[in-house]
C-alpha positions, 0 to 999 in steps of 0.5 A: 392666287393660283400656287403653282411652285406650291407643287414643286416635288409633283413637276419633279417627278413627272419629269423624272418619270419621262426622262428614265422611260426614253432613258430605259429605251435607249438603253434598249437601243444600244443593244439592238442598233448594231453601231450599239447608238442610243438612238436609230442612225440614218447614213448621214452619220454610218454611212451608206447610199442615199438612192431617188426612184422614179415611177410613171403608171403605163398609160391606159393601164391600172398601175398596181399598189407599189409598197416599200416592202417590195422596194426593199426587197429590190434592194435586198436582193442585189445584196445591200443591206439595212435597207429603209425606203420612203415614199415622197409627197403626199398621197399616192405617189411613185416617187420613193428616197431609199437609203441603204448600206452599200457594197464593195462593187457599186457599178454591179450592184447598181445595174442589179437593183436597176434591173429587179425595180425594172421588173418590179414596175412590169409586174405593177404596170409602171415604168421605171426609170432606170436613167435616172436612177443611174445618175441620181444617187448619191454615197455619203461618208459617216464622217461628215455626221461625225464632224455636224455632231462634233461641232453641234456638241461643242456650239452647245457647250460654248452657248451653254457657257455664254448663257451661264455667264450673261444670266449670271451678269444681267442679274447681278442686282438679286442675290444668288445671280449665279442661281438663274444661270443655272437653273436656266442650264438645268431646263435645257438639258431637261429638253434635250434628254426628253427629245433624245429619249422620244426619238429613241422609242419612236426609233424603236416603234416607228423606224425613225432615224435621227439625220442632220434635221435631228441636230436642227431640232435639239438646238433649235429648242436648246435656244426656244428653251433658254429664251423662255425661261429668261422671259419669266426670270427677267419678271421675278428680276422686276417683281424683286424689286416692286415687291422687297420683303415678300417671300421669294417663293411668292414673288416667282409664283407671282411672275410665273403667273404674269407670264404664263399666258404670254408663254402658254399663247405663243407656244400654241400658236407654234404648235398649231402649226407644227401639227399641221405640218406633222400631219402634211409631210412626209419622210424626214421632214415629219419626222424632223416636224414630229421631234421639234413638237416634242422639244417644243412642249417639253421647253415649254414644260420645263420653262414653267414648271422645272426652272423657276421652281428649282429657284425656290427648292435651292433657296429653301434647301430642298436640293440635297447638299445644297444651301441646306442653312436655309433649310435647318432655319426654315424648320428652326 
């Protein structure tokens, strides 16, 4: 039989590791993002101008590479600033999102930046549609991110206090039921620190800005991860009571390893077609795809190898400060 909760202290410290390189970027981050934020913000929660361009080649002309540098400048040049511009669909296309701080005088500068990407689609043979753009932006204020980001924190304190509560309850028949509930919460803050420290390097490395779909991924996984680590707590439940007498630390190794195929299959099927879907999108939505991959596999990780060990370190007092009786028996 396969040890796994054998090398505890080795899941530890790789997690450990992870966790204090997201952490050093964040930390990276508060000094470089000017809302001194642990990760990159988008407008949805500092506020600004979310605009939508449309270009069309000029017919029986070769219609030029249209890039986001030189849309930004468009932008830069009528006097808006943090300007981020991304392209929307697949492949080459003339469709972009441009996302921006916006000034005091709208009508002036709109008119400004609808002339320069006038000029701008001349140079490259394309017509813009400077209509279009006029009526399809869109202002938004940081404090409708505040309120998503206040009720997110405050759903997840509730949902952690519920989950603490009904594991501690469903498990009430073994000893130590309040272990599980625990545990299980322990896995979870794991998940959402490894999610927070990879969107804050690739907010370093690759300019990606956490929106609302961030929030969606964090509590997306917050569920996943809770959900399946119940799966292999409910087969120690099981296996407790088939095999009473055995060492606890065998019987967790023992329904770790009726449930880790079950857990390993699903999670691969998700991740087949989160990949594709990372690989197909573009804009937000990758990225949104990008963070719930990340969340994905860490939930998987800290189910299996992060939970259910800590089982066996808190009965055997290897947590320091914790049920430390345990551990002067067991050296005894």
């Amino acid at each position: 039989m396969v040890n796994f909760v054998k090398r505890r202290r080795l899941y530890y410290l790789i997690s450990i590791l992870v966790i204090l390189g997201g952490i050093v970027a964040m930390v990276i981050s508060t000094q470089t993002y000017r809302e001194r934020s642990i990760i990159r913000l988008s407008i949805d929660f500092i506020g600004g101008a979310l605009f939508q361009l449309e270009f069309t080649p000029v017919q029986g002309l070769t219609p030029g590479s249209l890039t986001g540098s030189a849309i930004q400048n468009a932008f830069t040049a009528a006097g808006l600033s943090d300007v981020t511009a991304q392209r929307v669909g697949i492949g080459e296309t003339y469709t972009w999102q441009v996302r921006a701080n916006f000034g005091d005088d709208s009508a002036e500068q709109i008119n400004a930046i609808a002339e320069n990407l006038t000029q701008l689609g001349t140079t490259l043979n394309l017509t813009f549609d400077a209509q279009r753009f006029r009526e399809n932006f869109s202002e938004v204020s940081p404090i409708v991110g505040n309120e998503v980001t206040n009720a997110a924190l405050v759903a997840t304190l509730v949902a952690s206090g519920l989950v603490l509560f009904w594991i501690a309850l469903a498990f009430r028949k073994l000893k130590h039921s309040f272990r599980y509930g625990v545990t299980a919460l322990v896995a979870m803050v794991h998940d959402v620190l490894v999610m927070l420290g990879a969107m804050s390097i690739m907010g370093l490395v690759a300019g990606w800005e956490a929106d609302a779909l961030f929030l969606t991924a964090v509590l997306t996984v917050v569920g996943y991860s809770v959900q399946d680590t119940i799966v292999v707590f409910d087969r120690i439940r099981e296996n407790d009571v088939r095999h009473r007498g055995e060492p606890y630390e065998l019987i967790v190794n023992r329904s770790l390893l009726e449930t880790i195929q079950r857990s390993l299959m699903t999670q691969i099927a998700v991740g087949f077609v989160l990949v594709a879907l990372l690989i197909l999108t573009t804009s937000s939505i990758q990225q949104f795809v990008g963070i719930l991959l990340v969340g994905l596999l860490s939930g998987s990780y800290s189910s299996i190898f992060i939970a259910v060990p800590l089982l066996v370190s808190w009965e055997n007092g290897e947590i320091p400060f914790v049920n430390q009786a345990n551990r002067r028996a067991a050296t005894a």
